[in-house]
NUGU-118999 format. One record per residue: residue number from 1; residue in three letters; x, y, z of N, C-alpha, C in turn. Coordinates in pm, 1 decimal, decimal comma, padded with zeros to 6 digits. Example, Ala and Ser with C-alpha at 12.3 -4.5 7.8 and 13.67 -1.06 7.14 Angstrom:
<pts>
+-----+------+----------+----------+----------+----------+----------+----------+----------+----------+----------+
: pos : code :      n.u :      n.v :      n.w :     ca.u :     ca.v :     ca.w :      c.u :      c.v :      c.w :
+-----+------+----------+----------+----------+----------+----------+----------+----------+----------+----------+
:   1 :  ALA :  01319,0 : -00569,0 :  00780,0 :  01230,0 : -00450,0 :  00780,0 :  01320,0 : -00330,0 :  00780,0 :
:   2 :  SER :  01285,0 : -00225,0 :  00708,0 :  01367,0 : -00106,0 :  00714,0 :  01290,0 :  00003,0 :  00787,0 :
+-----+------+----------+----------+----------+----------+----------+----------+----------+----------+----------+
</pts>
This chain:
<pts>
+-----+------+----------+----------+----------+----------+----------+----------+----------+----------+----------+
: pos : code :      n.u :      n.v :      n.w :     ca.u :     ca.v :     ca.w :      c.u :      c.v :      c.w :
+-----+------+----------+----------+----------+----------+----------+----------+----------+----------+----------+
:   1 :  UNK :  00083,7 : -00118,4 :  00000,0 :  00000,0 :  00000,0 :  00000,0 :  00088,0 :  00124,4 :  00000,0 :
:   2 :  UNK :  00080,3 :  00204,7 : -00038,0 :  00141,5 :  00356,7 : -00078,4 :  00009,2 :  00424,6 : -00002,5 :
:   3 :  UNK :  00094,7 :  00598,6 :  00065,4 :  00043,2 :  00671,9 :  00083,4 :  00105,0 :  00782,0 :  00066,9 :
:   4 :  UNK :  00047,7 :  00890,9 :  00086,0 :  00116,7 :  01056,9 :  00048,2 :  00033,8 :  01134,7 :  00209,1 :
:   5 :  UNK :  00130,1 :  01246,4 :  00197,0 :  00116,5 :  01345,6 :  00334,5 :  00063,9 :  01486,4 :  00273,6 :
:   6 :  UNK : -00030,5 :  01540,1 :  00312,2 : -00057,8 :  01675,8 :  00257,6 : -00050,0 :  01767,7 :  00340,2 :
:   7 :  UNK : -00066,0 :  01898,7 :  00353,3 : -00150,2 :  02017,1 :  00409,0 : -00294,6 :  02083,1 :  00362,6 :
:   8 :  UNK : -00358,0 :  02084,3 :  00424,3 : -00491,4 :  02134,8 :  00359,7 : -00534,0 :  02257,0 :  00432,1 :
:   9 :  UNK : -00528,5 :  02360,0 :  00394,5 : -00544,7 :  02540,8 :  00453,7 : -00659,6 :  02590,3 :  00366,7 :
:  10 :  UNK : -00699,2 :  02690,6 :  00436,5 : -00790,8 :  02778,5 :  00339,3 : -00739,1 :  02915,3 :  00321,0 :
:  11 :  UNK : -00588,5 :  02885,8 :  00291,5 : -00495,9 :  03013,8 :  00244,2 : -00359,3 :  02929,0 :  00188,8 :
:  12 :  UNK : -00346,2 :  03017,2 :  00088,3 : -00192,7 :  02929,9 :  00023,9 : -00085,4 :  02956,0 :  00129,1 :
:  13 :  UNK :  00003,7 :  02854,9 :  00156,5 :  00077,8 :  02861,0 :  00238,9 :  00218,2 :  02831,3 :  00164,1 :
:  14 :  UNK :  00349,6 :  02925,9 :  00201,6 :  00483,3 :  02881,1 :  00096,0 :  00527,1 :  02752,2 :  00122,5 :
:  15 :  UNK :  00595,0 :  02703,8 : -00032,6 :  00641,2 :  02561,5 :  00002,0 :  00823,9 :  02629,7 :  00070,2 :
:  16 :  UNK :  00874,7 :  02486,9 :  00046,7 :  00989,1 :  02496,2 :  00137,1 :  01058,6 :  02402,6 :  00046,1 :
:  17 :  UNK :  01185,5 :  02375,7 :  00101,6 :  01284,0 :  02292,0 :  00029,4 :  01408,8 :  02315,8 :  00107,9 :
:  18 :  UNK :  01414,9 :  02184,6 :  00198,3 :  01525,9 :  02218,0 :  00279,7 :  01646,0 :  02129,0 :  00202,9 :
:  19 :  UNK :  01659,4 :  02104,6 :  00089,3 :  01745,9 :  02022,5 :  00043,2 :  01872,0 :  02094,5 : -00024,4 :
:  20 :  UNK :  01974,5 :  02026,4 :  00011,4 :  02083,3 :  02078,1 : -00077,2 :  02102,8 :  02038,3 : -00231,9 :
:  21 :  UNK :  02035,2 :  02069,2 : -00329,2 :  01980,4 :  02003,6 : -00440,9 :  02059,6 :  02110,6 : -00525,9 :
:  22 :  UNK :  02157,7 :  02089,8 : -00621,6 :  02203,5 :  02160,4 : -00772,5 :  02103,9 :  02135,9 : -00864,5 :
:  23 :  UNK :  02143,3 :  02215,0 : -00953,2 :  02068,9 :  02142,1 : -01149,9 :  02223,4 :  02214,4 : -01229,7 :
:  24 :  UNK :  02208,1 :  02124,7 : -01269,3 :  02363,8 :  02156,0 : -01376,8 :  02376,4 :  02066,3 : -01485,4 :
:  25 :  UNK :  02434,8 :  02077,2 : -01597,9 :  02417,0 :  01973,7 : -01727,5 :  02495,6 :  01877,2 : -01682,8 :
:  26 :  UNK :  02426,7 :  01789,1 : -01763,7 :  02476,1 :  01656,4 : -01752,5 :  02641,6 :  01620,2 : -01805,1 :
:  27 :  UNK :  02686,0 :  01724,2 : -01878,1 :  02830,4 :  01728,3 : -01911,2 :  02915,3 :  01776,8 : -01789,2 :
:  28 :  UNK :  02875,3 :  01901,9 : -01704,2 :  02944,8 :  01959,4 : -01617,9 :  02929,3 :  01823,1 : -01476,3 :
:  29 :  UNK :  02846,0 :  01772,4 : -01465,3 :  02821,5 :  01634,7 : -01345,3 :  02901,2 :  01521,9 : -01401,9 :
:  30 :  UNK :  02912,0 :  01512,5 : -01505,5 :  03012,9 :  01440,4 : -01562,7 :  03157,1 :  01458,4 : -01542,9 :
:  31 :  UNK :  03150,4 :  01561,1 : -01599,3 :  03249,6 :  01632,8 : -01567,3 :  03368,5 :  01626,9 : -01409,7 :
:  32 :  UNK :  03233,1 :  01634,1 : -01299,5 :  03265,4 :  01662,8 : -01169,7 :  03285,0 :  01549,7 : -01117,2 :
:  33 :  UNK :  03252,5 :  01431,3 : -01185,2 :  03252,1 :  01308,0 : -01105,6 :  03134,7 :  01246,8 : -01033,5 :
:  34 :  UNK :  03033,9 :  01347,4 : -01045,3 :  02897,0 :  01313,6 : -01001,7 :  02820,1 :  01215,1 : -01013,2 :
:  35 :  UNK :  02812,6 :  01213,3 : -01197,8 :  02748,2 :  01064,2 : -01199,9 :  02791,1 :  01072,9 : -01334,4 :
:  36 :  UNK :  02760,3 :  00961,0 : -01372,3 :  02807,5 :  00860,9 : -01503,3 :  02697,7 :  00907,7 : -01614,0 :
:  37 :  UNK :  02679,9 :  00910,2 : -01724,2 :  02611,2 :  00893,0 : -01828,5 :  02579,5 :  00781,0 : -01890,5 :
:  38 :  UNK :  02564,6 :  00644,7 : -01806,4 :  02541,6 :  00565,4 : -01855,2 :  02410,6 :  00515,7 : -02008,4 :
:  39 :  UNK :  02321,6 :  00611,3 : -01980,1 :  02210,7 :  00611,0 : -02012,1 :  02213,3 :  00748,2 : -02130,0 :
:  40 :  UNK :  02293,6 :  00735,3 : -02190,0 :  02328,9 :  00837,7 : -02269,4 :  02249,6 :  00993,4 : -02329,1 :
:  41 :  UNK :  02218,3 :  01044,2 : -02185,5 :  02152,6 :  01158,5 : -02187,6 :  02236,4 :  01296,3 : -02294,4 :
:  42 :  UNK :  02154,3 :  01338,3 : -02338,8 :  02204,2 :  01466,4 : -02401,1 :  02280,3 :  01538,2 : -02264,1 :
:  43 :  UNK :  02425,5 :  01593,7 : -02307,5 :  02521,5 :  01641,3 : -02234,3 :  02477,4 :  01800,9 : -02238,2 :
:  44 :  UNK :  02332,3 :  01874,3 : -02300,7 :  02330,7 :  01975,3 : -02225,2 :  02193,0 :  01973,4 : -02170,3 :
:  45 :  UNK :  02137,3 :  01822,7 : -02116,6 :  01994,7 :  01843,8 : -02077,0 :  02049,9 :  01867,5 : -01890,8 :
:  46 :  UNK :  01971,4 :  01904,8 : -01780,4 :  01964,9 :  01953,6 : -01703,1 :  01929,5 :  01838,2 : -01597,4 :
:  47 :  UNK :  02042,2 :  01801,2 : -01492,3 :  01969,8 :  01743,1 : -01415,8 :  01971,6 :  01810,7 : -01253,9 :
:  48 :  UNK :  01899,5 :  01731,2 : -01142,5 :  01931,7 :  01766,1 : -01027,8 :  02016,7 :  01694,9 : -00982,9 :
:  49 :  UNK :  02123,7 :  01739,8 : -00880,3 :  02278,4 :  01655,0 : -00808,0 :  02207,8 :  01690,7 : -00680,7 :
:  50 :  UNK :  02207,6 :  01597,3 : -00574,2 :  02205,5 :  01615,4 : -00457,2 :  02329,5 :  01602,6 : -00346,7 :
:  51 :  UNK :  02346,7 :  01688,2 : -00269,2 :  02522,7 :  01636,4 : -00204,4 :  02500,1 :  01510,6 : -00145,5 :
:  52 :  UNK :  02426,2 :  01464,5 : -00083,0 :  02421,0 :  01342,1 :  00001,8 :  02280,3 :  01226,9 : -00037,9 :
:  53 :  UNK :  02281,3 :  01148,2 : -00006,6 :  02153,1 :  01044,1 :  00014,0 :  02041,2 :  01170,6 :  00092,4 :
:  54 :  UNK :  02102,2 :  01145,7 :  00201,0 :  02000,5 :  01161,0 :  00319,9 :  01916,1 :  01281,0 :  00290,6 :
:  55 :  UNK :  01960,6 :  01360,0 :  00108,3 :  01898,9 :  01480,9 :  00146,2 :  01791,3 :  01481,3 :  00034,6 :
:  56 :  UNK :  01759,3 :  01333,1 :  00052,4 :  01590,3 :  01294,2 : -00028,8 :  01516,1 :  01328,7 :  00091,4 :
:  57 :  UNK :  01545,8 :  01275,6 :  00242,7 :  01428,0 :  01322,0 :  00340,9 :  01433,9 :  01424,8 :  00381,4 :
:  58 :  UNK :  01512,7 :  01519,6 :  00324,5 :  01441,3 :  01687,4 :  00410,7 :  01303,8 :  01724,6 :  00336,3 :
:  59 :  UNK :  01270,4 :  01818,8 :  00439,4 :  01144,8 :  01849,9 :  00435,8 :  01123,3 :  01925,7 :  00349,5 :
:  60 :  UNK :  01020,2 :  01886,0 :  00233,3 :  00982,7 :  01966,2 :  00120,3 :  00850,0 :  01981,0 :  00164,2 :
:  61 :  UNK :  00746,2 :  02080,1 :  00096,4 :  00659,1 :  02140,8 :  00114,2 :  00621,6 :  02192,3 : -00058,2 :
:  62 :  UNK :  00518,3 :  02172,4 : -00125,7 :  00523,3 :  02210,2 : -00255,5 :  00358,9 :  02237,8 : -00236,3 :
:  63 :  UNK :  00287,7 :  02264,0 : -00357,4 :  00155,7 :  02279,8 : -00399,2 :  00117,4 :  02150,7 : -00474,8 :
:  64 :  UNK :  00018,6 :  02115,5 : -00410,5 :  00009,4 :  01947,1 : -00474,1 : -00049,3 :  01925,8 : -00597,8 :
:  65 :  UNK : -00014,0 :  01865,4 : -00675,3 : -00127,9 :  01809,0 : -00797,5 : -00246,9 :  01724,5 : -00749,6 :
:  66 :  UNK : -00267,1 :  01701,0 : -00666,8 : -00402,6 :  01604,9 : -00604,6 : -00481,8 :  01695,2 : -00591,4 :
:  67 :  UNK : -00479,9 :  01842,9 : -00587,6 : -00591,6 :  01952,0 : -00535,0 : -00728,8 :  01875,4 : -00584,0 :
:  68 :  UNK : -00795,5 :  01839,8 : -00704,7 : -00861,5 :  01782,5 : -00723,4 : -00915,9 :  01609,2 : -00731,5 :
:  69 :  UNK : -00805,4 :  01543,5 : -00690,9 : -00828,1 :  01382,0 : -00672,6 : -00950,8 :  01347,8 : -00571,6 :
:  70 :  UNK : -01028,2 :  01285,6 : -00623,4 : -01135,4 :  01255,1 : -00536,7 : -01097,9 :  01191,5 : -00405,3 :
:  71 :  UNK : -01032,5 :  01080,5 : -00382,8 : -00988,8 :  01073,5 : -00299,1 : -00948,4 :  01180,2 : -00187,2 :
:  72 :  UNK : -00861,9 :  01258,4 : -00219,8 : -00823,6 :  01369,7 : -00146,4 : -00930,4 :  01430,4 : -00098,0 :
:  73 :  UNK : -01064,5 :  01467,2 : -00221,5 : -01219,0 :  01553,8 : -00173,2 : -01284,1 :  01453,1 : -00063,1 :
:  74 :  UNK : -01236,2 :  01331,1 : -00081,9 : -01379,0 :  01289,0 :  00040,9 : -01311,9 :  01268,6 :  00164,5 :
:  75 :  UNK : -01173,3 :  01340,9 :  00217,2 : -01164,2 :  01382,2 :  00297,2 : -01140,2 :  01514,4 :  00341,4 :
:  76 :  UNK : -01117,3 :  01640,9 :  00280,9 : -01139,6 :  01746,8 :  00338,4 : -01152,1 :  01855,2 :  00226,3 :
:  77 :  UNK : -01235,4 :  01925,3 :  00247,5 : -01240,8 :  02017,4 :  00182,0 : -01202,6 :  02178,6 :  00203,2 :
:  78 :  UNK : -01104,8 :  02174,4 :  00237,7 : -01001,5 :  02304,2 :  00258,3 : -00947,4 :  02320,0 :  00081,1 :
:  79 :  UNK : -00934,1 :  02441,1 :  00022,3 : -00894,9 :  02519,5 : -00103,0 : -00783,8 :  02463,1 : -00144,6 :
:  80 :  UNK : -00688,5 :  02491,5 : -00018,9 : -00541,2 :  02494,8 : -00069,0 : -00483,9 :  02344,0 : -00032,9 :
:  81 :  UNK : -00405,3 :  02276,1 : -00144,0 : -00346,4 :  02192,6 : -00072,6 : -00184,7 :  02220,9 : -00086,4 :
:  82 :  UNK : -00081,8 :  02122,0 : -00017,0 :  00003,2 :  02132,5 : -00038,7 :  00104,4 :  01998,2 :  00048,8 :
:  83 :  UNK :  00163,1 :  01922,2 : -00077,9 :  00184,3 :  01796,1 : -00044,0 :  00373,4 :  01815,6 :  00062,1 :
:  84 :  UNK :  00348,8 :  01695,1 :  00166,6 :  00451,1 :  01699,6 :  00215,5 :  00562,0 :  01620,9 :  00235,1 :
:  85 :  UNK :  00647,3 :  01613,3 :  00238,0 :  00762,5 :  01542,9 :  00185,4 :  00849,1 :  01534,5 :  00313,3 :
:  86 :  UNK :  00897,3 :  01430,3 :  00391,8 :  00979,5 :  01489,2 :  00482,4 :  01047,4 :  01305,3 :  00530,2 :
:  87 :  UNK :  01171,4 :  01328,1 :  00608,4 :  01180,7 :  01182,0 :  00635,6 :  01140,7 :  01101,9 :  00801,8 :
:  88 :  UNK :  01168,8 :  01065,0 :  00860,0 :  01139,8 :  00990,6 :  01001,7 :  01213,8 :  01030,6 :  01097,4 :
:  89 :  UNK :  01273,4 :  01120,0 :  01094,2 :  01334,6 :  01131,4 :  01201,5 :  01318,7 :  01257,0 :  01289,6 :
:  90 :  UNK :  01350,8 :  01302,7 :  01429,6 :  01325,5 :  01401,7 :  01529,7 :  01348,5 :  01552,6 :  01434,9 :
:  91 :  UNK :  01462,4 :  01540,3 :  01362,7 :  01470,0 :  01689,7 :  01293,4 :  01397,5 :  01739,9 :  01235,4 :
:  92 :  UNK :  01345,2 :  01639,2 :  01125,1 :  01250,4 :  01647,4 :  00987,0 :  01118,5 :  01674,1 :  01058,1 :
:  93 :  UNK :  01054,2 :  01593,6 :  01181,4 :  00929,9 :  01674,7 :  01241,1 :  00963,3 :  01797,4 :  01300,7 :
:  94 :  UNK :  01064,9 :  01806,4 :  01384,1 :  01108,9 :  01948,4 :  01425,5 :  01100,9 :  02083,4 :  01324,4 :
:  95 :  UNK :  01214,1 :  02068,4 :  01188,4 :  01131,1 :  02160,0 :  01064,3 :  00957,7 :  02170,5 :  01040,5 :
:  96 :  UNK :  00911,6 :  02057,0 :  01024,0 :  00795,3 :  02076,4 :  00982,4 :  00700,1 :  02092,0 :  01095,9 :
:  97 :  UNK :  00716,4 :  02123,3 :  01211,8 :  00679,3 :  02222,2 :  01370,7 :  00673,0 :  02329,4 :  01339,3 :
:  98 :  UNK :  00831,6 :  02389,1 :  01314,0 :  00866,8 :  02506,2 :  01284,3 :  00806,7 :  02613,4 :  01145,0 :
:  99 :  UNK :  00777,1 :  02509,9 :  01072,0 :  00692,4 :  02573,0 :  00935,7 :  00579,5 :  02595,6 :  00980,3 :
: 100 :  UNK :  00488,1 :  02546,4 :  01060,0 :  00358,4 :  02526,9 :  01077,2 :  00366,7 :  02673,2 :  01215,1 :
: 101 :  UNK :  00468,9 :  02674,5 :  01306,6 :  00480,7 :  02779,9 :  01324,1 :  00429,2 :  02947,8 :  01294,6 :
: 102 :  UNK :  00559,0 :  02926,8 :  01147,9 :  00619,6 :  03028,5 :  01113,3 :  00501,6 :  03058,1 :  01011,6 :
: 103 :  UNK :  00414,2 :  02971,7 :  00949,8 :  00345,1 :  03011,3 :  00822,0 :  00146,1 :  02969,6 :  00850,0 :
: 104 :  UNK :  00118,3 :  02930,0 :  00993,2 : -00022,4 :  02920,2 :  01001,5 : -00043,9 :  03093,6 :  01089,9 :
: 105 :  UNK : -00130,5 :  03126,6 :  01013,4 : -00241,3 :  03241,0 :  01025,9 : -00355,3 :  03218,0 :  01164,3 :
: 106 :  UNK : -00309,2 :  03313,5 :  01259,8 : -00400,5 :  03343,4 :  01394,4 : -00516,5 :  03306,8 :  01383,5 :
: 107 :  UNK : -00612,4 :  03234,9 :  01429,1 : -00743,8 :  03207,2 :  01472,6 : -00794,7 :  03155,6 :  01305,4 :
: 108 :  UNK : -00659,9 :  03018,2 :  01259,1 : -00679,5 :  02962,5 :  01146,0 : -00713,4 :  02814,7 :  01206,8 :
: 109 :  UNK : -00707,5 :  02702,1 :  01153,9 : -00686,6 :  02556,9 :  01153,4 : -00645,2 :  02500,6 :  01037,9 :
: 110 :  UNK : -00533,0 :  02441,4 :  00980,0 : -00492,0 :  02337,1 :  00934,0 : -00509,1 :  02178,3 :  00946,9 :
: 111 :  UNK : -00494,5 :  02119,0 :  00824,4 : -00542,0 :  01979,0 :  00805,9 : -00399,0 :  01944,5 :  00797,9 :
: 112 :  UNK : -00325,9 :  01857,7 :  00891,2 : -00212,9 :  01743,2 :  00819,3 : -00301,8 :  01634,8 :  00792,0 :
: 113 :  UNK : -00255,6 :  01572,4 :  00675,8 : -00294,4 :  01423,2 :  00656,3 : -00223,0 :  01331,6 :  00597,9 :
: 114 :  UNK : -00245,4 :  01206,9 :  00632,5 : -00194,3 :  01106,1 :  00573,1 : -00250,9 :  00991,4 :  00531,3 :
: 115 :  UNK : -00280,8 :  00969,6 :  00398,7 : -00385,7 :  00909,6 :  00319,0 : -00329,1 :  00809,1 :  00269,2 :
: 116 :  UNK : -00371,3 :  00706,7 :  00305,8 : -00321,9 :  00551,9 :  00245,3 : -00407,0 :  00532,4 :  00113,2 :
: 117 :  UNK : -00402,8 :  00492,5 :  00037,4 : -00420,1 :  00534,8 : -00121,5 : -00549,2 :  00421,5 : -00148,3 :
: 118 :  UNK : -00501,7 :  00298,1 : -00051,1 : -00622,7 :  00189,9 : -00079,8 : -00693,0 :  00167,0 :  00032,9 :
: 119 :  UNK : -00707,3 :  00272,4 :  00101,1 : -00794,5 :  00258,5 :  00266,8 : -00936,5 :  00312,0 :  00222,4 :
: 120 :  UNK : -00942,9 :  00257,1 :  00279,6 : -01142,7 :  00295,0 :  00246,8 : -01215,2 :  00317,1 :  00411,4 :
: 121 :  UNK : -01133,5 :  00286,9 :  00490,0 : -01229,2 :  00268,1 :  00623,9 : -01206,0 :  00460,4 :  00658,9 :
: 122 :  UNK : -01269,1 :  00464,5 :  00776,5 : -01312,8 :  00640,9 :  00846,1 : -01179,0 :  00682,4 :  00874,4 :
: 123 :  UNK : -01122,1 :  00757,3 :  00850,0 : -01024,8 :  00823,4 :  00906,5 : -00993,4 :  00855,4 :  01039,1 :
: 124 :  UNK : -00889,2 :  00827,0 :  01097,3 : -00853,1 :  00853,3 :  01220,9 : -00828,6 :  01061,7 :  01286,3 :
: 125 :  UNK : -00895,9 :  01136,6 :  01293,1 : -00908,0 :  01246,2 :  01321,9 : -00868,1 :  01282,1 :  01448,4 :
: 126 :  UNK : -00782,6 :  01376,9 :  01456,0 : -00793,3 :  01424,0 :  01619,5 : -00758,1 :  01596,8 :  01580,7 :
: 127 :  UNK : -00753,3 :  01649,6 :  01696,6 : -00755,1 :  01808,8 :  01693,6 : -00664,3 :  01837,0 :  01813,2 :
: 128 :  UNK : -00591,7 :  01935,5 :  01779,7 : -00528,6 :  01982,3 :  01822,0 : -00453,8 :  02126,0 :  01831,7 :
: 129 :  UNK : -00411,5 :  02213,1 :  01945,6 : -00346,0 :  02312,8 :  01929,8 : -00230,6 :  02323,2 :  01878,5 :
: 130 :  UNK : -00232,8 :  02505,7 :  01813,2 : -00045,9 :  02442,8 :  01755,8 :  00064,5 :  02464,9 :  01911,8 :
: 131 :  UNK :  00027,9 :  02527,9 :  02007,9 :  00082,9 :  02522,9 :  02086,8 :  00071,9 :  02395,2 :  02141,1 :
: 132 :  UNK :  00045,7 :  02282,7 :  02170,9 :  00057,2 :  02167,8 :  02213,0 :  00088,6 :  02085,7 :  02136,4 :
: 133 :  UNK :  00092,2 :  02086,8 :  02000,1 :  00132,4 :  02003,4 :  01903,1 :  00314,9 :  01970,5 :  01923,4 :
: 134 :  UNK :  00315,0 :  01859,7 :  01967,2 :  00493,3 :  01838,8 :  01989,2 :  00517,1 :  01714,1 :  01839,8 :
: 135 :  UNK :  00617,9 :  01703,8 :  01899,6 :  00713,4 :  01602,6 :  01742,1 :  00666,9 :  01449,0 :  01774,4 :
: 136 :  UNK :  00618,1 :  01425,5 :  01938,3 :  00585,3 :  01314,3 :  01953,3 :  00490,8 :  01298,1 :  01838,0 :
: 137 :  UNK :  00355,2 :  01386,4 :  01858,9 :  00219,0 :  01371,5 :  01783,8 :  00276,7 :  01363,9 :  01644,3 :
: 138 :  UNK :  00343,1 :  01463,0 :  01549,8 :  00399,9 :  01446,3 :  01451,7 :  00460,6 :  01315,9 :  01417,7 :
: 139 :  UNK :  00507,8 :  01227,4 :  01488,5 :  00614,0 :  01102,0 :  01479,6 :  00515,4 :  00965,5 :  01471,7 :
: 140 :  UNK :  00428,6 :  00993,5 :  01560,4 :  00291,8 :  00878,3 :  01549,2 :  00207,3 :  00923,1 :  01485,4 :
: 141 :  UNK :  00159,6 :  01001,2 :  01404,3 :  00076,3 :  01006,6 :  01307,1 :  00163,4 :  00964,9 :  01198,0 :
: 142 :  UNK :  00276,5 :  01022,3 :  01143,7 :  00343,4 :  01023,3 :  01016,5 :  00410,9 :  00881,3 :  01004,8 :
: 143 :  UNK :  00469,1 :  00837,2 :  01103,6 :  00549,4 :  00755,5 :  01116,9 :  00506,2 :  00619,2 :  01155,5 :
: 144 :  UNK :  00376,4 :  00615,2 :  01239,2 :  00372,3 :  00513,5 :  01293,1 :  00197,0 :  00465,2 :  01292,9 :
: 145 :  UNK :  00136,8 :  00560,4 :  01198,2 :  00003,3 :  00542,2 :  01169,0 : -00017,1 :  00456,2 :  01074,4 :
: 146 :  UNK : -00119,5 :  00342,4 :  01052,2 : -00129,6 :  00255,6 :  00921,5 : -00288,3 :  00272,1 :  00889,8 :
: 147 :  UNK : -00338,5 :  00381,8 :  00933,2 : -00442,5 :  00412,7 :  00842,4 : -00469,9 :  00551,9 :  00804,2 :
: 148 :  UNK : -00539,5 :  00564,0 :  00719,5 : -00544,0 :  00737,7 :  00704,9 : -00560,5 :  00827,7 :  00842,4 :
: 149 :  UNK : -00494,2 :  00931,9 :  00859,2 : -00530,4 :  00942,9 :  00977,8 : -00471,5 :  01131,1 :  00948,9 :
: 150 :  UNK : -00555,7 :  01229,4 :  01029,7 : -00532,9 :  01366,5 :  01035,3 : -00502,7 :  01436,5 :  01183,0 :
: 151 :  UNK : -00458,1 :  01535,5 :  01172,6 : -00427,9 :  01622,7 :  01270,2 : -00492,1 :  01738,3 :  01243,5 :
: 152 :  UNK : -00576,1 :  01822,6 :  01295,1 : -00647,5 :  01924,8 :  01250,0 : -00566,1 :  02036,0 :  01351,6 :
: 153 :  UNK : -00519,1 :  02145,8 :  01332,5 : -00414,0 :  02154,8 :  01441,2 : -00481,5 :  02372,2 :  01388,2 :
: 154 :  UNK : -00523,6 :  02371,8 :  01513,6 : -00587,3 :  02553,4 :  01542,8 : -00490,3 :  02595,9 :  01624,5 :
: 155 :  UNK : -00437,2 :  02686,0 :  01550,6 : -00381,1 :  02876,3 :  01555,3 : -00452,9 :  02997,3 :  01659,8 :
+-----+------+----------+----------+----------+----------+----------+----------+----------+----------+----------+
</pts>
């Protein structure tokens, strides 16, 4: 089973990108020792270099293409979405604390969710302040939930 993590606001909220991510031609990565051309890409098409592995799980934040997936509608209907990307560990919820922070709007509520793609049963819902919202709650919903399940989290 596959699932995806969103935000759901009724205001656009900025994405983020905590990754150390280049784009540079595929001649100059060649070039650098980066990676190989095995696959004989045109040497001035554009790729992304990342410095490390680990920096697939920082926390991204984008505007989702699901805005309209039904799935997504028959659980919430907030305007804005915006899909989230992040990996398992204390930091990666700590950033995405700190975003929710820095970018939810006074006497708002936000939707986190996490939607298992072939779940059909009720969603697991709870509510919460953002002042009480810690990394624990973040770590067992994201991490350790196996059914769809939300955080509705008021500003």
């Amino acid at each position: 089973m596959s699932y995806f993590n969103f935000i759901a606001s009724d205001y656009e909220m900025p994405g983020v990108d905590n990754t150390d991510k280049h784009r540079m031609t595929v001649k100059k990565a060649v070039d650098r020792g980066l990676m190989t051309n095995e696959y004989d890409l045109p040497l001035d098409s554009e790729v992304l270099i990342y410095e490390t592995e680990e920096e697939f799980d920082e926390l991204m934040i984008h505007s989702s293409d699901f805005i309209n997936d039904k799935v997504v509608r028959t659980h919430t209907k907030k305007s804005y979405l915006n899909d989230v990307h992040l990996g398992s560990c204390e930091c990666h919820y700590e950033a995405l604390l700190c975003y929710l922070y820095e970018n939810m709007k006074p006497g708002t509520t936000v939707e986190l969710w996490k939607i298992w793609v072939s779940e059909l049963e009720k969603p697991i819902v709870k509510t919460i302040n953002l002042q009480n919202l810690t990394i624990q709650h973040l770590d067992i919903m994201l991490k350790h939930q196996n059914k769809t399940s939300a955080l509705f989290i008021k500003n």
